[in-house]
Backbone as a chain_set.jsonl record, in Angstrom:
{"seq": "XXXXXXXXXXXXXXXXXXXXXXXXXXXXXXXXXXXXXXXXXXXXXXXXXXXXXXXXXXXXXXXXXXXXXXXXXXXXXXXXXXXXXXXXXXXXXXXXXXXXXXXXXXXXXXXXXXXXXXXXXXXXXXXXXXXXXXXXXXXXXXXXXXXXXXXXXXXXXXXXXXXXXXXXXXXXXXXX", "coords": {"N": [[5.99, -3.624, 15.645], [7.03, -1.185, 14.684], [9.099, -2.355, 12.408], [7.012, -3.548, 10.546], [5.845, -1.281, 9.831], [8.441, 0.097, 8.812], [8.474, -1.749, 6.459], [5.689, -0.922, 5.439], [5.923, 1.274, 4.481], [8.19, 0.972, 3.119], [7.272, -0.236, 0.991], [4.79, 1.349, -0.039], [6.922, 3.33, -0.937], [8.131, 2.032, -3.104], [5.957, 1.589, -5.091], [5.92, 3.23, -6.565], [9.029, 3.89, -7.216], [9.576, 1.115, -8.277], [11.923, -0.406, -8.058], [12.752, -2.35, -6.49], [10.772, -3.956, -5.95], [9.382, -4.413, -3.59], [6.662, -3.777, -3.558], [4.981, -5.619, -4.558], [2.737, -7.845, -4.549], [3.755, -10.774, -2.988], [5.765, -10.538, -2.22], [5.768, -8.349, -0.259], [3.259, -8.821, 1.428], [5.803, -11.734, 2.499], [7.123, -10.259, 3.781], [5.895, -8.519, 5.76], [4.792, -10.794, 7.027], [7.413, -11.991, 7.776], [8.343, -10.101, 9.586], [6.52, -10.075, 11.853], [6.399, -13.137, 12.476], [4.851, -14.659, 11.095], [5.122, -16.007, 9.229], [5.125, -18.833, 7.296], [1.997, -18.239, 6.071], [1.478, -15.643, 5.975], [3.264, -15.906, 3.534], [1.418, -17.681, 1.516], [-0.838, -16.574, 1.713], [0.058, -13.408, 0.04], [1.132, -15.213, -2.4], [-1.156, -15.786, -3.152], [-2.759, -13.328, -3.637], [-0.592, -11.645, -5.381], [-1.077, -13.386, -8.028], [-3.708, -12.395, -8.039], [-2.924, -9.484, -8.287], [-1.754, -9.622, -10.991], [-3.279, -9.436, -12.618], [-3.574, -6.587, -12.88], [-3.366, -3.645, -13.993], [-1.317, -0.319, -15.286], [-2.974, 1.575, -17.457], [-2.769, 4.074, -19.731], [-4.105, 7.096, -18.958], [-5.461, 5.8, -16.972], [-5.242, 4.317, -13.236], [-4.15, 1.984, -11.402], [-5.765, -0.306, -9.174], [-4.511, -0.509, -5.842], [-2.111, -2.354, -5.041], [-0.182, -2.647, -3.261], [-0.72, -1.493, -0.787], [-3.278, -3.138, -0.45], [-1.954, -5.573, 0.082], [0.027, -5.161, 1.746], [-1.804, -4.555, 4.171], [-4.145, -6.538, 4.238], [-2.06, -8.515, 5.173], [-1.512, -7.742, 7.636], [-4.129, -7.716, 8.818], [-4.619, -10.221, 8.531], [-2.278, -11.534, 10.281], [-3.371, -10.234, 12.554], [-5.947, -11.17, 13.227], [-5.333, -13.557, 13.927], [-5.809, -16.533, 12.852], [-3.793, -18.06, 11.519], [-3.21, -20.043, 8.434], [-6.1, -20.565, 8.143], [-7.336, -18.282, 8.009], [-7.039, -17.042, 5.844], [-8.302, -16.625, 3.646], [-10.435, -15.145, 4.018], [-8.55, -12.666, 4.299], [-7.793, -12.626, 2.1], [-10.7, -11.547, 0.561], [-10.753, -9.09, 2.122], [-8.463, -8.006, 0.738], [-9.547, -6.721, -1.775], [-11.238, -5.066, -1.813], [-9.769, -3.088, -0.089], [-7.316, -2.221, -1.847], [-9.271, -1.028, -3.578], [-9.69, 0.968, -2.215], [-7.423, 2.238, -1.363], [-6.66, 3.013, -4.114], [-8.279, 5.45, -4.068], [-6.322, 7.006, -1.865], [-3.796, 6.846, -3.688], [-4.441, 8.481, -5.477], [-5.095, 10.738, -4.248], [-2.564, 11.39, -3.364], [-0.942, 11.801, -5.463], [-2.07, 14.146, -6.758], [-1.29, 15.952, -5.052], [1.271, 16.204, -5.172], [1.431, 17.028, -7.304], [1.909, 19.496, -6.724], [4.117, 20.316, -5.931], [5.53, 19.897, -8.102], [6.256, 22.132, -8.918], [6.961, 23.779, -7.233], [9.672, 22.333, -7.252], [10.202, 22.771, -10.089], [10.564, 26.146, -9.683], [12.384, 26.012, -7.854], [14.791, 25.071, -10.187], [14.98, 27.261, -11.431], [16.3, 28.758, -9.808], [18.477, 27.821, -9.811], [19.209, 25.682, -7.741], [20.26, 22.406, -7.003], [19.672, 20.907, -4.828], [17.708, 21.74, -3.374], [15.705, 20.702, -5.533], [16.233, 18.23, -5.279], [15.776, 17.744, -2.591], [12.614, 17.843, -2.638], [11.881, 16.29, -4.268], [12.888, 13.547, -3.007], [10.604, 14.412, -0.411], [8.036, 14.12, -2.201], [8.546, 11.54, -2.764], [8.703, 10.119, -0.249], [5.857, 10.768, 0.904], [4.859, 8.819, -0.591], [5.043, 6.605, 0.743], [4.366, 7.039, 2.828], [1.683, 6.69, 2.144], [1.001, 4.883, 2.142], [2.188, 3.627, 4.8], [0.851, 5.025, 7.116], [-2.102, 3.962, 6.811], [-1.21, 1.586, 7.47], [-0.48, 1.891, 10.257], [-2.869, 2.805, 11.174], [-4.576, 0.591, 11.0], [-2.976, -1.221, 12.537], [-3.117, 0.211, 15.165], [-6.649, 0.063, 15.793], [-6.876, -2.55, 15.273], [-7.89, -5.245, 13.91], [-11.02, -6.093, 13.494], [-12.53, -3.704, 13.475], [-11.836, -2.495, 10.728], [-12.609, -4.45, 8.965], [-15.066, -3.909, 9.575], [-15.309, -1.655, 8.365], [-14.783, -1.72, 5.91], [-16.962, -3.139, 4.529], [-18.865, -1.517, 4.522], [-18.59, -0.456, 2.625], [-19.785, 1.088, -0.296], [-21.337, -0.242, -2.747], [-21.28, 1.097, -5.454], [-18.75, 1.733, -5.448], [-17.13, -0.46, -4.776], [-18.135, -1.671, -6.68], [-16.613, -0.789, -9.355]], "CA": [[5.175, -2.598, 15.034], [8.481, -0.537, 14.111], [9.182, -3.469, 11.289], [5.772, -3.764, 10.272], [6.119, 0.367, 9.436], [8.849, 0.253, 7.943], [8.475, -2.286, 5.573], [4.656, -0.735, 4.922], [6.92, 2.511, 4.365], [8.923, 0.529, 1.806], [5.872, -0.505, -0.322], [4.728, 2.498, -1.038], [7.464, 4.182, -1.88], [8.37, 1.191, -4.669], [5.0, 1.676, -5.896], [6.179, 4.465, -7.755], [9.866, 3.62, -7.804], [9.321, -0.303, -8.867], [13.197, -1.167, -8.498], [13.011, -3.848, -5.429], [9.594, -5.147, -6.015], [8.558, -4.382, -2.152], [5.125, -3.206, -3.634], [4.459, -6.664, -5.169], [1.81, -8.441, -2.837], [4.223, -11.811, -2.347], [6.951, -9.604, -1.765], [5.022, -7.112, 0.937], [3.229, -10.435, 2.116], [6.283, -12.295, 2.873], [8.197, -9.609, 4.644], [5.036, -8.137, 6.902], [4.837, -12.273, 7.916], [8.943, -12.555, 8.254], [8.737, -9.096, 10.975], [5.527, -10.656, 12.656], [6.579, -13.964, 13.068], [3.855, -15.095, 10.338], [6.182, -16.536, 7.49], [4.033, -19.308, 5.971], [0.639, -18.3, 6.08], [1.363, -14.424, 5.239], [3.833, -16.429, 2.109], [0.655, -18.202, 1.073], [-1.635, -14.886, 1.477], [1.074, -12.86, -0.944], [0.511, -15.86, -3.858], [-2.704, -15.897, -3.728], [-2.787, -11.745, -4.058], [-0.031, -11.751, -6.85], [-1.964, -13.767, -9.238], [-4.883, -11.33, -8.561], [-2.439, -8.351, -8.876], [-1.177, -9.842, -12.275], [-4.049, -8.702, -13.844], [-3.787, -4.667, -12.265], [-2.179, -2.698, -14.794], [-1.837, 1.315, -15.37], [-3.065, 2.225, -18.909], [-2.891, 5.569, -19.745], [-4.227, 7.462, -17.387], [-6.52, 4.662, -15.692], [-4.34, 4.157, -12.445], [-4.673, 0.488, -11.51], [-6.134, -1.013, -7.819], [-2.804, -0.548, -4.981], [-1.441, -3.753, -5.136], [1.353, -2.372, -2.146], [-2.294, -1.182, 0.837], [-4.055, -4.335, -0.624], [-0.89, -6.734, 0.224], [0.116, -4.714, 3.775], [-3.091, -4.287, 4.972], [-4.549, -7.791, 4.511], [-1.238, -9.207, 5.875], [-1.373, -7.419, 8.734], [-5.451, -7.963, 9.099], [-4.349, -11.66, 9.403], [-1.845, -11.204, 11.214], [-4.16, -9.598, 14.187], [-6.872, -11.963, 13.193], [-4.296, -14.817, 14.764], [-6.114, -17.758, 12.529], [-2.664, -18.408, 10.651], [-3.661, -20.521, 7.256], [-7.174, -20.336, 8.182], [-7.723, -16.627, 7.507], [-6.148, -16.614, 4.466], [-9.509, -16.351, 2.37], [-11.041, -13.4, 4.76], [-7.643, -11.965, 4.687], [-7.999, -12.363, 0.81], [-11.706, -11.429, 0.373], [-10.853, -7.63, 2.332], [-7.964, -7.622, -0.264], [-9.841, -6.082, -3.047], [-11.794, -3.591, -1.476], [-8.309, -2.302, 0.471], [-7.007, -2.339, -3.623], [-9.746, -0.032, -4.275], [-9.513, 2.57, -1.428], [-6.057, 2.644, -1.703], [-6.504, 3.859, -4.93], [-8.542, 7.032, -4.069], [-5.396, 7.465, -1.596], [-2.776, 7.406, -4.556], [-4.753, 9.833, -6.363], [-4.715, 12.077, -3.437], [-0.948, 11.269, -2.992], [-0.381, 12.109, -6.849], [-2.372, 15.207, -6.526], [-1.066, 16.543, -3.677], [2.617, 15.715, -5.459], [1.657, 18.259, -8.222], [2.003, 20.965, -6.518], [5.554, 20.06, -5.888], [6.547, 19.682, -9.168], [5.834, 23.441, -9.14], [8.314, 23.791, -6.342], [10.991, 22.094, -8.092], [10.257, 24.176, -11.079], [11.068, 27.257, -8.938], [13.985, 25.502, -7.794], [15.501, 24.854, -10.867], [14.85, 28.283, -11.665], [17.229, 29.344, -8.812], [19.67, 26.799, -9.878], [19.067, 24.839, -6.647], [19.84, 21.249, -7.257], [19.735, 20.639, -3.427], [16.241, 21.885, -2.747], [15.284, 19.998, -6.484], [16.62, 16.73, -4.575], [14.811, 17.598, -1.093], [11.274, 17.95, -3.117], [11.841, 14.719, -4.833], [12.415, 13.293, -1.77], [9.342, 14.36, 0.271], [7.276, 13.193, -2.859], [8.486, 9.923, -2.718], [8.094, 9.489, 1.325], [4.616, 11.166, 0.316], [3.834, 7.579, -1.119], [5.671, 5.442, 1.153], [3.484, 7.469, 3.788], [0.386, 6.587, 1.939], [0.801, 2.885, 2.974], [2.227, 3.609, 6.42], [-0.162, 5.16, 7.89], [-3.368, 3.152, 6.814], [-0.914, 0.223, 8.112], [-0.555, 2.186, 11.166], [-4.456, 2.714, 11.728], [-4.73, -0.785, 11.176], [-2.332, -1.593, 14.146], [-3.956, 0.726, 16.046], [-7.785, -0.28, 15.783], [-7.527, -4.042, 15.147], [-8.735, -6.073, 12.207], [-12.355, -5.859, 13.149], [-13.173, -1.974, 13.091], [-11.693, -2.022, 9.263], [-13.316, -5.248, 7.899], [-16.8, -3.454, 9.314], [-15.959, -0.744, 7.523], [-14.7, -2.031, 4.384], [-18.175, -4.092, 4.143], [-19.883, -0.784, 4.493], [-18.127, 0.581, 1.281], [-20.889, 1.292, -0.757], [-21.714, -1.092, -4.378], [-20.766, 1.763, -6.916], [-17.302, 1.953, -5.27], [-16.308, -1.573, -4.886], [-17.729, -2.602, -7.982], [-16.351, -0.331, -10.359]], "C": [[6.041, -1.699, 14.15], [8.692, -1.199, 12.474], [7.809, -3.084, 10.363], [5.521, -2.2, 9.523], [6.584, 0.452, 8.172], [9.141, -0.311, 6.441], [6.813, -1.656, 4.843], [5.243, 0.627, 4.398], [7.358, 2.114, 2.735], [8.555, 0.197, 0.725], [5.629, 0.255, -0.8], [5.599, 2.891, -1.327], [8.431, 3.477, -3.22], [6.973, 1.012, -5.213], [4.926, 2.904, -7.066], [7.941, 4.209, -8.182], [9.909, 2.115, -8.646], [10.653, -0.523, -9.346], [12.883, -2.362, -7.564], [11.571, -4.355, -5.393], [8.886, -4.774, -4.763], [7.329, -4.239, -2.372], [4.334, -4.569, -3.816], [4.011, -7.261, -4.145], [2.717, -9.762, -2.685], [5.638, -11.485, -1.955], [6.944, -9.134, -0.195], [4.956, -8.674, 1.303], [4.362, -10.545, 3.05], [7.143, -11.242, 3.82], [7.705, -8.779, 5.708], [5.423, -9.797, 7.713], [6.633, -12.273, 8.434], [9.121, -11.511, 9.789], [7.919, -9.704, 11.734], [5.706, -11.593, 12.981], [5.793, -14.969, 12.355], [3.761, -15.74, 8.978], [5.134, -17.307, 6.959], [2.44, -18.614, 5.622], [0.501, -16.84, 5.326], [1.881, -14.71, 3.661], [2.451, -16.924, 1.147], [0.033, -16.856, 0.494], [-0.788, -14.062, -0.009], [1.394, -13.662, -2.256], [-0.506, -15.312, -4.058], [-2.647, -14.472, -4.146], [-1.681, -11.559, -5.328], [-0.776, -12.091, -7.788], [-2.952, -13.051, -9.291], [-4.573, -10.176, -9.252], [-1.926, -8.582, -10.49], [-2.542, -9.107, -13.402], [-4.319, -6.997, -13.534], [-2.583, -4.776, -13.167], [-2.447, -0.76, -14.483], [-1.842, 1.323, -16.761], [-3.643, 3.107, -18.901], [-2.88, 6.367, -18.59], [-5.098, 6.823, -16.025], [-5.133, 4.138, -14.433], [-4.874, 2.618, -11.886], [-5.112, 0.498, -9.849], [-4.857, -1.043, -7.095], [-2.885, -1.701, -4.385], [-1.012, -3.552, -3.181], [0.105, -2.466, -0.768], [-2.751, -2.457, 0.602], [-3.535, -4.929, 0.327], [-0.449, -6.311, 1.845], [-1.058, -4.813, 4.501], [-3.754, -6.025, 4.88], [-3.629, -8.523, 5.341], [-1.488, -9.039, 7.33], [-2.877, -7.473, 9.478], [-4.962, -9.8, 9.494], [-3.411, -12.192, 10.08], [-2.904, -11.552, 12.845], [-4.985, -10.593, 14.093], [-6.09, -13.59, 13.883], [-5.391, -16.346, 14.303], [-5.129, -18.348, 11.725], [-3.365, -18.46, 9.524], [-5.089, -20.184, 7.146], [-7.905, -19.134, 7.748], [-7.4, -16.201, 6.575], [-7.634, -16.331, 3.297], [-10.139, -15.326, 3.183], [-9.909, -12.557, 4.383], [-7.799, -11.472, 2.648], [-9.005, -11.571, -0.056], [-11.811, -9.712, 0.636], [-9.479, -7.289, 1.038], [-8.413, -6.07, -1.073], [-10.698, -5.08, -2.771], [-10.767, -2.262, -0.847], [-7.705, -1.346, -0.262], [-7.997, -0.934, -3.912], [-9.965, 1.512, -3.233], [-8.344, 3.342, -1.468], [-5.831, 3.524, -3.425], [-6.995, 5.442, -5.175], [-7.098, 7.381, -2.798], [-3.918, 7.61, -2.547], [-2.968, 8.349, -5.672], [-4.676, 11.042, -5.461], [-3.377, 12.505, -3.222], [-0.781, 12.333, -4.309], [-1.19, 13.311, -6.903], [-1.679, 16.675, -6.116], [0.856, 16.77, -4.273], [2.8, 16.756, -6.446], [2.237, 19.385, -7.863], [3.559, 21.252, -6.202], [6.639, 20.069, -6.879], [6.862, 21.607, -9.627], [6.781, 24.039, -8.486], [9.455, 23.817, -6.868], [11.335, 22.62, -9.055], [10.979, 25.432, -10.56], [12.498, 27.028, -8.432], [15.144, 25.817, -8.809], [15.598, 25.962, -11.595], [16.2, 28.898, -10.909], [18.084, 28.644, -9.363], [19.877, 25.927, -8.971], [18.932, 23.397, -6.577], [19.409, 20.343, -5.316], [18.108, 21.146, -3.156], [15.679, 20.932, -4.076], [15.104, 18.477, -5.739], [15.398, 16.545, -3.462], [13.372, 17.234, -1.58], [11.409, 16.372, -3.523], [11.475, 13.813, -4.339], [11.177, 13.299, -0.95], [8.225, 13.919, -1.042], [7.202, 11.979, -2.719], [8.284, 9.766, -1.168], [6.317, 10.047, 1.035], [3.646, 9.607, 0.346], [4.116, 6.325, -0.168], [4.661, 6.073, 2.494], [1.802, 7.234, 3.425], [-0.34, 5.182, 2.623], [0.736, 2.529, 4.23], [1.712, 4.092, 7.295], [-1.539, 4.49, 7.914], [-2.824, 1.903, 7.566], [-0.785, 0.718, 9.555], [-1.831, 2.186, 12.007], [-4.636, 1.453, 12.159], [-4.333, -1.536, 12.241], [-2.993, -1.338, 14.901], [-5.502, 0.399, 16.672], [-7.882, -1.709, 15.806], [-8.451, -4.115, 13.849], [-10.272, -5.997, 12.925], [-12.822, -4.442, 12.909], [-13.017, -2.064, 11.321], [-12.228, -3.651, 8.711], [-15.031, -4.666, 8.184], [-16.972, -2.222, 8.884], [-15.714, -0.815, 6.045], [-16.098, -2.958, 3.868], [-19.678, -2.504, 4.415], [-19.599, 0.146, 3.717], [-19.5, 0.241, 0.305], [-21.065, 0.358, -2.006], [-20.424, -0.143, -5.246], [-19.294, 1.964, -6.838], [-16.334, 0.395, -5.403], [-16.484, -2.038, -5.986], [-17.009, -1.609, -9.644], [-16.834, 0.791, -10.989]], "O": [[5.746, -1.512, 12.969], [8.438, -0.518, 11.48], [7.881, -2.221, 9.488], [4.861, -2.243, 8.485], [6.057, 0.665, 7.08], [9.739, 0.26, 5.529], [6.692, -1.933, 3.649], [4.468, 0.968, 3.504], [7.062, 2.624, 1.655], [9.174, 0.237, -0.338], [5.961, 0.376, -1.979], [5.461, 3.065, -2.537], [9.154, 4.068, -4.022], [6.912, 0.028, -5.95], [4.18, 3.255, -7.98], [8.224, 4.316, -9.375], [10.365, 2.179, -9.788], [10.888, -0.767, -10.529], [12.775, -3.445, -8.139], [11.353, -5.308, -4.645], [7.659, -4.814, -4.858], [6.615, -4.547, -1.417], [3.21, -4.699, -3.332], [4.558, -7.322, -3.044], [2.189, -10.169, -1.649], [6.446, -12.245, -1.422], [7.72, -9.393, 0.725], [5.863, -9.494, 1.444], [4.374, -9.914, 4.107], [7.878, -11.772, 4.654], [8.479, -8.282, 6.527], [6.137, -9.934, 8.706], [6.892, -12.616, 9.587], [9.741, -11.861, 10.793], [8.566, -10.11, 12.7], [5.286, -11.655, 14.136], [5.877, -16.125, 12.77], [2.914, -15.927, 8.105], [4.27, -16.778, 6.259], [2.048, -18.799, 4.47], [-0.259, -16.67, 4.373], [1.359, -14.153, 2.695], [2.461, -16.506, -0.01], [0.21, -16.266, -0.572], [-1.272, -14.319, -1.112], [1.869, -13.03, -3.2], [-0.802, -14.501, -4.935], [-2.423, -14.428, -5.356], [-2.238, -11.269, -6.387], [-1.239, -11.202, -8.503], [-3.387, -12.829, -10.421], [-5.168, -9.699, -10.219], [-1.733, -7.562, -11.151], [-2.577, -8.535, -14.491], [-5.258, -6.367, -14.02], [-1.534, -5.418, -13.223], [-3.293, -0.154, -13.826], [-0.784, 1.092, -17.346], [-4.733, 3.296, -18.362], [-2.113, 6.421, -17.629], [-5.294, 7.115, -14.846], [-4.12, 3.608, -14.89], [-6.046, 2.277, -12.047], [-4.691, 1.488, -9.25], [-3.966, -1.636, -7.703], [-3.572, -2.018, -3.414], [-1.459, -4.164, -2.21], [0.097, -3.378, 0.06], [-2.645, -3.136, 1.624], [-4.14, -5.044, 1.393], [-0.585, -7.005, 2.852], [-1.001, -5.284, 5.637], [-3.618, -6.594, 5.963], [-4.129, -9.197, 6.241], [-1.647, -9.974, 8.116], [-2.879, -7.287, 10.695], [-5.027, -10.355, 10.591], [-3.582, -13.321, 10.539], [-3.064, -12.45, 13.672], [-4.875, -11.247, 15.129], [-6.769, -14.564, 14.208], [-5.728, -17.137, 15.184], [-5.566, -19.307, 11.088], [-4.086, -17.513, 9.207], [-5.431, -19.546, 6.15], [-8.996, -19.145, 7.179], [-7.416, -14.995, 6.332], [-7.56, -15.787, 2.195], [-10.326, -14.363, 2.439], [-10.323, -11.445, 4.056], [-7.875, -10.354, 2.138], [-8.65, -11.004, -1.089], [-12.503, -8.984, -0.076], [-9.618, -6.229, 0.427], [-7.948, -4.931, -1.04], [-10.861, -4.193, -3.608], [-10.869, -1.045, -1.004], [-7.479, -0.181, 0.063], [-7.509, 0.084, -4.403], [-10.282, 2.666, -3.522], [-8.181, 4.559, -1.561], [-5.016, 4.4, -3.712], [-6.549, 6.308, -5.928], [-6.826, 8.555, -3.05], [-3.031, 8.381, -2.179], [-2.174, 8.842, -6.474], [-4.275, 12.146, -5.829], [-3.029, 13.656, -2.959], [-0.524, 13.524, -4.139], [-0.375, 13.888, -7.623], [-1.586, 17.816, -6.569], [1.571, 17.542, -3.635], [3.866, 17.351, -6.604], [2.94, 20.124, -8.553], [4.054, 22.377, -6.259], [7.864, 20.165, -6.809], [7.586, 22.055, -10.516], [7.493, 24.849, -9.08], [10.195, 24.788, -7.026], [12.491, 23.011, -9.218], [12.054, 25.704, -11.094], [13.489, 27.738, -8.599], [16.132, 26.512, -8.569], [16.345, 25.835, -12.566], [17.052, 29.488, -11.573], [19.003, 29.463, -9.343], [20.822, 25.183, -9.23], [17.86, 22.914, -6.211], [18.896, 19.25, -5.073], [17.498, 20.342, -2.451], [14.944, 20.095, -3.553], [14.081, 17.796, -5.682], [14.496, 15.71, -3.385], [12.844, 16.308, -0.964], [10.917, 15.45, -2.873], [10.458, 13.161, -4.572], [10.649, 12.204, -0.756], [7.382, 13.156, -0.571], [6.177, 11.313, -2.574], [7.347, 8.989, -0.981], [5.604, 9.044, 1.038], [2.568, 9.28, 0.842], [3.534, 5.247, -0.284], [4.216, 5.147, 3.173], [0.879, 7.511, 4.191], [-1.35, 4.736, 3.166], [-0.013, 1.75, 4.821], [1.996, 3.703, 8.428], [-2.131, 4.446, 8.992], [-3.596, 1.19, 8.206], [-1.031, -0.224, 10.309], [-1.942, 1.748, 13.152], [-4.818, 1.118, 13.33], [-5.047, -2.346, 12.833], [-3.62, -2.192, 15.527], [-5.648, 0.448, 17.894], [-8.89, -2.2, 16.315], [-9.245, -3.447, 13.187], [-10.707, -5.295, 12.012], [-13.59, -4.241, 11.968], [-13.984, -1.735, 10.633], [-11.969, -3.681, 7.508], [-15.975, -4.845, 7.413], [-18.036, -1.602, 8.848], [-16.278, -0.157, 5.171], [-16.09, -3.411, 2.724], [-20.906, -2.566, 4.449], [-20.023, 1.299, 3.792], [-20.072, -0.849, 0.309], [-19.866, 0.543, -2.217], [-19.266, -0.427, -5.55], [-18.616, 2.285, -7.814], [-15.239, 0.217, -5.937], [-15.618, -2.693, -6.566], [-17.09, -2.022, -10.8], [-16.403, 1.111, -12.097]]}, "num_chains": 1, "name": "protein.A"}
């Protein structure tokens, strides 16, 4: 579960840095399946979700579908769902609704992040590169906390509570 954290930890917070890729769903994928014990089947899962994520971009200010919650959270839904290969198209299918909740949580993240930059302002006012740093910091765990806790719920409750409530997300939200 520890593993499983910290690698849902590590997603988000390369969803905003995007040096090691961890956010990328065959990335995430393969390294939820390598802590779980779930190597091929989560490897498979994490293709198939890449090629979907290939078409999520950010233009402008349109923020794209979270690749990083999509890719943890399905893994770890089939995972618990213990059908290996078999679950790989359910596991795929809650994908894209995951993708789109996750995105009202990186607008709350990025929100919530403003008010920080406001901080650091004040900081750099003082001359304080040491509190500038600290803020930075809790922004970015900010996002790496956006992932690890929905992957935490997820532990917690079991894959059925969140596929009966991702099927009771409403039309106007899942479709756009």
């Amino acid at each position: 579960v520890i593993l499983v954290l910290i690698v849902s930890f590590l997603a988000g917070m390369e969803g905003i840095l995007d040096e090691f890729h961890f956010h990328q769903p065959v990335i995430a994928c393969t390294l939820i399946g390598l802590v779980t014990g779930n190597l091929a089947p989560c490897l498979i899962l994490g293709g198939q979700l890449q090629m979907i994520a290939l078409g999520w971009a950010n233009i402008g200010a349109a923020v794209a579908p979270d690749a990083a919650l999509a890719s943890v959270a399905s893994a770890i839904i089939l995972v618990l769902g213990g059908q290996g290969t078999k679950g790989i198209s359910s596991a795929i299918a809650i994908a894209v609704p995951l993708a789109v909740a996750g995105l009202l949580l990186t607008t709350l993240v990025r929100t919530l992040a403003t008010a920080l930059v406001h901080l650091m302002d004040a900081a750099a006012e003082e001359g304080s590169f040491r509190k500038i740093d600290m803020w930075q910091w809790i922004a970015i765990c900010m996002q790496g906390l956006r992932i690890a806790i929905p992957a935490g719920l997820i532990l917690a409750v079991g894959a059925g509570p969140v596929r009966a409530l991702l099927e009771r997300m409403p039309d106007w939200l899942t479709a756009g």
